[in-house]
C-alpha positions in Angstrom: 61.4 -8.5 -27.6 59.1 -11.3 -26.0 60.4 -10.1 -22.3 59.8 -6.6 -23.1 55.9 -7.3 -24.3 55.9 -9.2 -20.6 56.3 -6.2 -18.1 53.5 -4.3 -20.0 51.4 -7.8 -20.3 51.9 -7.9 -16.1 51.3 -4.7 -15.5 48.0 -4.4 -17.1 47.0 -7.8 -15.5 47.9 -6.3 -12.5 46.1 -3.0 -13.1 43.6 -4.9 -14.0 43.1 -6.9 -11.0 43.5 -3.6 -9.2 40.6 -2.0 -10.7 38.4 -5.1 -9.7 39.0 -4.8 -6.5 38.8 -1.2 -6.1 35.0 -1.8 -7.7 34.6 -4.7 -5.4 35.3 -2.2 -2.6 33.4 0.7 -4.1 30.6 -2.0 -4.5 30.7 -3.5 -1.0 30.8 0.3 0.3 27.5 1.3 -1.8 25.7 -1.7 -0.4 26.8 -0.8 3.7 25.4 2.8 3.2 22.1 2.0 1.4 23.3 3.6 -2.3 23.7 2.0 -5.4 26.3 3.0 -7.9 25.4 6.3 -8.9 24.4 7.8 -5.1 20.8 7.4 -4.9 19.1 5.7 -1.7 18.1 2.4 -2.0 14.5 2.1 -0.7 12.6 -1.1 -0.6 8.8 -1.1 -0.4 6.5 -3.3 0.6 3.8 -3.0 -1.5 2.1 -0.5 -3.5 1.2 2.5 -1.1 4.0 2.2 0.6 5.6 2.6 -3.0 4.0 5.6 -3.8 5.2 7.6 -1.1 8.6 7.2 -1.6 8.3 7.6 -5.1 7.0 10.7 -4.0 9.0 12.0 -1.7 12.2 10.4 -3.0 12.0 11.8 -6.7 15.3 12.0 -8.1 17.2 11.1 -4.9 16.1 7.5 -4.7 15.5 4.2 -6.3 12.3 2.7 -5.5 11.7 -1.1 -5.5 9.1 -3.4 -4.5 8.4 -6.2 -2.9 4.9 -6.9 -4.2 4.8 -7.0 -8.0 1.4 -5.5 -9.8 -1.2 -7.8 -9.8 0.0 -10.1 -7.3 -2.5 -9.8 -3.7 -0.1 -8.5 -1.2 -1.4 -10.2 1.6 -0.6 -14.1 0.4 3.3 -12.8 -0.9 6.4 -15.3 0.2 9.5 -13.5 -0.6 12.4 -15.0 -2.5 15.8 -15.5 -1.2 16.8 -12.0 -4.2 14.3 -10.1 -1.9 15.5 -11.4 1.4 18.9 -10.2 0.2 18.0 -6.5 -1.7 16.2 -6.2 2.1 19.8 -6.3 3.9 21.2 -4.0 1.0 18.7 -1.2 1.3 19.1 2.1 2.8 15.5 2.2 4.1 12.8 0.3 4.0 9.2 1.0 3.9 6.7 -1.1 5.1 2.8 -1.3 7.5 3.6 -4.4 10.0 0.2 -6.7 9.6 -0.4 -6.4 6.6 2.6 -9.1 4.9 3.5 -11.9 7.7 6.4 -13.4 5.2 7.6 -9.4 4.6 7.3 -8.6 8.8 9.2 -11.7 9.0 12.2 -10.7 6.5 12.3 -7.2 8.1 12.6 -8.3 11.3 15.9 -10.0 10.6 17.0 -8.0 8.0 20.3 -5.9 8.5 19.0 -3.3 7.2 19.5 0.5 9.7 16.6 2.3 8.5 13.0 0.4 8.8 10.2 2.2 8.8 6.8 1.4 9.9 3.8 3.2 8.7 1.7 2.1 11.3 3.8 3.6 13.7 3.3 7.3 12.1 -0.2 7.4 12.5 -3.0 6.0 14.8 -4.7 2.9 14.2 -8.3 2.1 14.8 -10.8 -0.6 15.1 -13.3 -1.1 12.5 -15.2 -4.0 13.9 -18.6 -4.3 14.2 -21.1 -1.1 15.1 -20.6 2.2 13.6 -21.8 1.1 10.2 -18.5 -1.0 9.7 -20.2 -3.9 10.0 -18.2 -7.4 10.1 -20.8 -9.6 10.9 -21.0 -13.0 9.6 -17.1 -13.8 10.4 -16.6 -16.5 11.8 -14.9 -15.9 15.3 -10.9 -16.2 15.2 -11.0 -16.0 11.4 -10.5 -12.4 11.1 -7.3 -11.8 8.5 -5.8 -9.1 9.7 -5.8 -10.4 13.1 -2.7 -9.4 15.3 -1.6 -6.1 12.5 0.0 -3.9 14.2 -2.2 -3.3 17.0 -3.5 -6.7 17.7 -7.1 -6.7 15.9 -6.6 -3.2 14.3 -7.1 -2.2 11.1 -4.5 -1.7 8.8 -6.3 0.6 5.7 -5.1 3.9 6.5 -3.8 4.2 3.0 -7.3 4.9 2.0 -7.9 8.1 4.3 -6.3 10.6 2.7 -5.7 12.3 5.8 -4.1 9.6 7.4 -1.9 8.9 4.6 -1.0 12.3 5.0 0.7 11.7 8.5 2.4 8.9 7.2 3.8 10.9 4.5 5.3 13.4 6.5 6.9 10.6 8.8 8.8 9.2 5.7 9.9 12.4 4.7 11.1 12.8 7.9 13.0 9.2 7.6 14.1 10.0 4.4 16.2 12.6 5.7 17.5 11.2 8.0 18.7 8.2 6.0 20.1 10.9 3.4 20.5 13.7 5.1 22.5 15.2 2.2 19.6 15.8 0.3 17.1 16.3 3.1 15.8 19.5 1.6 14.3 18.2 -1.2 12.7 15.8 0.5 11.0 18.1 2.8 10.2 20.0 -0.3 8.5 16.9 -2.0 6.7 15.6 1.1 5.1 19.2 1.5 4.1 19.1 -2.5 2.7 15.3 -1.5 0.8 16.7 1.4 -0.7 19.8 -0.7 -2.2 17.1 -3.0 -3.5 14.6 -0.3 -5.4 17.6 1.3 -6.8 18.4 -1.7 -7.8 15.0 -2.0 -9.5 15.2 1.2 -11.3 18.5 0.3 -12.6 16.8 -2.8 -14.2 13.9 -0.8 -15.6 16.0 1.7 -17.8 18.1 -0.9 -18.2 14.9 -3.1 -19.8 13.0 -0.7 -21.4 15.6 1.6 -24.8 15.3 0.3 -26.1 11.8 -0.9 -29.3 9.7 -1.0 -28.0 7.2 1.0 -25.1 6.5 2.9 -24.4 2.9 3.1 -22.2 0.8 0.5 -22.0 -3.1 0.2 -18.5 -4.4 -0.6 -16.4 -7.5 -0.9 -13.7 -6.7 1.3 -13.9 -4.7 4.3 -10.8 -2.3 3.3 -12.9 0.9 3.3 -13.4 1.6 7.3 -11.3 4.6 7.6 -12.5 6.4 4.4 -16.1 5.6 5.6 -15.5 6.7 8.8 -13.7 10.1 7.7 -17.1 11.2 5.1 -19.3 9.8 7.4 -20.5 7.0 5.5 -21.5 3.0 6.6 -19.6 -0.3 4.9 -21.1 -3.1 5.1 -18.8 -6.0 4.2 -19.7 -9.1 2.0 -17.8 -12.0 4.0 -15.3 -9.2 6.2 -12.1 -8.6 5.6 -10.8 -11.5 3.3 -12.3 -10.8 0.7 -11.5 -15.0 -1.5 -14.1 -16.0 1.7 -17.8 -17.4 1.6 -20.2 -14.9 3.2 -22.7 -17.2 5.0 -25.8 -17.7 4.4 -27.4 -15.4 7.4 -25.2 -12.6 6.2 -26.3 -12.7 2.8 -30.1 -12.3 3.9 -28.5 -9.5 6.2 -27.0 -7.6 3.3 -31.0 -8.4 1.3 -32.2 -6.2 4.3 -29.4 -3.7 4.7 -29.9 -3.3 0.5 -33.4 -2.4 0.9 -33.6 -0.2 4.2 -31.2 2.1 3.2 -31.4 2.1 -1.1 -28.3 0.5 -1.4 -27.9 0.3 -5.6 -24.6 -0.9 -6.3 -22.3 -3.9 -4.6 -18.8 -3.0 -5.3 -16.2 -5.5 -5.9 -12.3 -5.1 -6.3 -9.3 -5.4 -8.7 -7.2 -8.2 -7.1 -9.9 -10.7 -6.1 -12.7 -12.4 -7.4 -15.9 -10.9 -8.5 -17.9 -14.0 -8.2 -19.2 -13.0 -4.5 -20.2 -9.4 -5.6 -21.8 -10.7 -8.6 -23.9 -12.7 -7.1 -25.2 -10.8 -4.3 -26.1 -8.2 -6.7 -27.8 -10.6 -9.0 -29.6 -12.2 -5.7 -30.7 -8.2 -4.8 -31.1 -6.9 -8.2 -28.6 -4.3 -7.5 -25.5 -3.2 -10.0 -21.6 -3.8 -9.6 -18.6 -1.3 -10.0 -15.1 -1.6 -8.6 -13.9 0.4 -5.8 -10.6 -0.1 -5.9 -8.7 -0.6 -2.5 -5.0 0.2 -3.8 -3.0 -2.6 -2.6 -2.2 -2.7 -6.0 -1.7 -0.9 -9.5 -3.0 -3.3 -12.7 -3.9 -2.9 -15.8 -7.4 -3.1 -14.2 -7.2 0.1 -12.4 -9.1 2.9 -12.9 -5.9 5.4 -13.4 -2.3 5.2 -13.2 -1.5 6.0 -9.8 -2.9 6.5 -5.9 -4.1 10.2 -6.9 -5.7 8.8 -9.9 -7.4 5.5 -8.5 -8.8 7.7 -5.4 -10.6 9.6 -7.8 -12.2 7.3 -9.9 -13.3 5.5 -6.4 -14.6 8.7 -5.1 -16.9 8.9 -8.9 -17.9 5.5 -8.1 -19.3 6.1 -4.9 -20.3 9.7 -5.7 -22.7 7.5 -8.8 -23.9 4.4 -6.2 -24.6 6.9 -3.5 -26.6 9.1 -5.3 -24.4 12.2 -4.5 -26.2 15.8 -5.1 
C-alpha cells in the first residue's frame, strides 16, 4: 500500500519540478524578448512625456512603466538597482538624453535592444539669450541643461505641440519595429495621437494670436520652444533651474521688462518652489498662476493628462497675456 502511494507521490514531485522549470524558461524567454507574461511589450519610460506617448501609442499592446514617479522632479532622479534591472528586461525604452544624467547613464549600459531617444526624432534648438528667451543673470558654466543632447541645447520639445508631434511618429515607428506583430495598431494610434497634437497646435495658434502683450515672466526657462512657435518672449526668473537665486541685477531687469511691456502675471510651476515667483510678483505688484511644464503629473496639475495640462496652460497665458 505505502509503495504504491510512492510512484504517484514521485511522480507529481517530479511533475512538479517540471512545471517550474518549464515557467522558469517561459519566464527567462519573456524577459529576452521584451514581453511580460501575457504578450505585451515591456516599455520603460523615462519620465512623464516620454510616458504619455507610449501610453498612447501602445494602448492595449504594451505595459507602460516609469522611471520617474509623480511628484518627484525628474532632473535630480538616482535610479535603484529594481530600475537598473526592469531597464535590461524591457522591450524598448523611451527616453530624451540630457534631461536625467543617472537615467542616460543606466541606458547606456543597459542590455536592453530597443532604446529610443527623443531627441534624436526631432531637431533641437538653442534658447539662449536674444530672441525674447532671455537667460540673463546665469551665472556662466551654471547652466543645467548643459551638455543635453546637443551640447547647450535645449531639451523642452515636449511643450511644442508640433515638435512632440515628430517625436510621436518616431516612437510609433519604434514601436513597430520592436512588435512588429501588432504594428498596425500602432500606426493607427500614433495617427489618432498626431490628429490631437495638431489640434493642439491649432488651438494655440488662434488662442494666442492676438494679445496685449507678448512677454511672460517665469521661474524656469522650460517654455522656449512653445514661445518661439506662437511668437511670444520668456523671460526667465534665475534660467533654467528653476530651485536657483535670480541675482539681484536680474531682478531689477525683470522690474523693467514687467513695466515696458505690461507684463501682469509671474508664473511659477508644479514641482518646484514658489517662493521666487512670489516674490518677484509681490516686489512688482504683479499676480501668480502656474504654467505647468509637464515633467510631471500631481495632484497639483491642472488636468489629468498632457492634452489636459496644455490646455489649462494655454487659458493661463491666454488670461496673463490679455488674449482678444
Amino acid at each position: 500500500m505505502n509503495v504504491r502511494r510512492l510512484i504517484p507521490a514521485t511522480a507529481a514531485a517530479g511533475a512538479v519540478t517540471l512545471g517550474l522549470v518549464t515557467l522558469s524558461a517561459c519566464s527567462t524567454s519573456s524577459a529576452a524578448d521584451g514581453k511580460n507574461g501575457d504578450g505585451k511589450l515591456k516599455v520603460v519610460a523615462s519620465f512623464y512625456p516620454m510616458q504619455y506617448l507610449a501610453e498612447q501609442i501602445g494602448g492595449d499592446h504594451v505595459t507602460v512603466s516609469s522611471l520617474t514617479k509623480p511628484g518627484v522632479e525628474p532632473h535630480d532622479l538616482e535610479l535603484k538597482p529594481r530600475q537598473t534591472a526592469e531597464l535590461n528586461e524591457a522591450g524598448c525604452i523611451l527616453y530624451l538624453k540630457g534631461v536625467q544624467p543617472a537615467v542616460d547613464k543606466a541606458i547606456a549600459q543597459s542590455e536592453a535592444k530597443n532604446k529610443v531617444d527623443a531627441a534624436t526624432l526631432t531637431e533641437l534648438e538653442h534658447h539662449g539669450t536674444g530672441g525674447g528667451h532671455s537667460h540673463e543673470g546665469e551665472e556662466a558654466g551654471h547652466d543645467e541643461h548643459e551638455g543635453e543632447g546637443e551640447a547647450g541645447a535645449d531639451p523642452h520639445i515636449w511643450l511644442d505641440p508640433v515638435k512632440y508631434a515628430e517625436v510621436a511618429k518616431g516612437v510609433g515607428t519604434s514601436l513597430e519595429k520592436a512588435d512588429p506583430d501588432h504594428a498596425a495598431e500602432y500606426k493607427k494610434n500614433t495617427a489618432a495621437l498626431v490628429t490631437k497634437l495638431n489640434g493642439l497646435n491649432t488651438a494655440y495658434q488662434q488662442g494666442l494670436r492676438t494679445t496685449a502683450t507678448k512677454t511672460f515672466i517665469t521661474t524656469h526657462s522650460a517654455f522656449g520652444y512653445l514661445a518661439e512657435r506662437y511668437g511670444l518672449d520668456q523671460e526667465g526668473i534665475a534660467g533654467l533651474d528653476p530651485e536657483s537665486e535670480p541675482s539681484p541685477a536680474r531682478i531689477k531687469e525683470l522690474q523693467t521688462i514687467a513695466k515696458k511691456d505690461k507684463v501682469t502675471t509671474v508664473f511659477f510651476e508644479t514641482l518646484a518652489s514658489d517662493k521666487t515667483a512670489k516674490t518677484l510678483a509681490e516686489d512688482t505688484g504683479l499676480k501668480t498662476d502656474v504654467l505647468d511644464p509637464l515633467e510631471g503629473i500631481t495632484d497639483k496639475s491642472k488636468g489629468d493628462d498632457y492634452l489636459q495640462v496644455m490646455e489649462s496652460n494655454l487659458a493661463a497665458l491666454q488670461k496673463a497675456l490679455g488674449a482678444k
